[in-house]
C-alpha positions in Angstrom: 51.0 151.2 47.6 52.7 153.5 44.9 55.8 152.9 42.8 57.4 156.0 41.2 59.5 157.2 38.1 61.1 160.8 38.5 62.4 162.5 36.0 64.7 165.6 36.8 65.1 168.3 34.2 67.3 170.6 34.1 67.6 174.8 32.6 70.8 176.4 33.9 70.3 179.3 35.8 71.7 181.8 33.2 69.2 180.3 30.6 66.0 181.7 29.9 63.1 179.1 31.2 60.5 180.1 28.6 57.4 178.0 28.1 58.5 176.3 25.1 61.5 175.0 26.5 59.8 174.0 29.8 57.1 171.9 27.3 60.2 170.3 25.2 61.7 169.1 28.7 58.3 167.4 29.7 58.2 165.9 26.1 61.6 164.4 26.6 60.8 163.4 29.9 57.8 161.7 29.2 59.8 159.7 26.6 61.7 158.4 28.9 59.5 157.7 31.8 57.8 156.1 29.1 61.0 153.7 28.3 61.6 153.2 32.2 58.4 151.8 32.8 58.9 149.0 30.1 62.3 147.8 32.2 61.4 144.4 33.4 62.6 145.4 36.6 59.7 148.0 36.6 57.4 145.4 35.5 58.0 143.0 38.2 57.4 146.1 41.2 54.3 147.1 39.5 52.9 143.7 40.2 52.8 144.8 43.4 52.1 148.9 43.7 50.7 151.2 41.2 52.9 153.4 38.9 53.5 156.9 39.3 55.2 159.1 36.9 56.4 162.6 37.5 58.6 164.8 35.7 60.4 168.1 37.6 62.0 170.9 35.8 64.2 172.8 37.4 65.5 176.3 36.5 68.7 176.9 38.7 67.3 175.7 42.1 64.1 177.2 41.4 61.7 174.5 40.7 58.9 175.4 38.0 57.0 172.9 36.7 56.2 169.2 38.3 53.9 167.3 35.9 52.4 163.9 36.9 53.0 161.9 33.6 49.6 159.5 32.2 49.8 157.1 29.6 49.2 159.2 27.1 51.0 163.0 25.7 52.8 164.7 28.5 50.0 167.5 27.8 47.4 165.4 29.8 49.5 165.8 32.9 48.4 167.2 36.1 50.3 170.5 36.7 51.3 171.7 39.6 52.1 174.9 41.0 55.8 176.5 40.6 57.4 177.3 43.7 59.6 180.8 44.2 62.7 178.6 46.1 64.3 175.9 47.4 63.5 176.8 50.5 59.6 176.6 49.6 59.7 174.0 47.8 61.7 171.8 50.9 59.6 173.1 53.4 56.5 173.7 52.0 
């Protein structure tokens, strides 16, 4: 049994979604999965499941980077692949 934190990050569309700023959003997402999981609310579900924690940036609708969260730097995530829509992401 899992118990999850999502973040959602966000790059508007007419921004561009370079690298750098994709890694600052993981970096401020991991803080604050970080902070979430020390709610005592949190505490008391984890007594009963295991923690995941995954941060999602969006650029637009596009989703481009999904990063499962560790305790530890956001840079020891798992990534995952980017997806090219919506669409593919809903349905894949």
């Amino acid at each position: 049994k899992y118990f999850a934190l999502i973040e959602f990050k966000y790059i508007k569309k007419e921004e561009k979604a370079t690298k750098e700023k994709i890694d600052k959003l993981i970096e401020e997402a991991t803080i604050q999965l970080n902070t979430y999981q020390k709610d005592e609310l949190v505490k008391e579900h984890l007594k009963q499941a295991k923690l995941k924690k995954l941060a999602l940036v969006f650029h637009g609708w596009k989703l481009v980077e999904i990063k499962e969260i560790f305790n530890g730097p956001a840079l020891m995530g798992k990534h995952f692949k980017a997806f090219e829509s919506r669409e593919q992401f809903l349905y894949e």
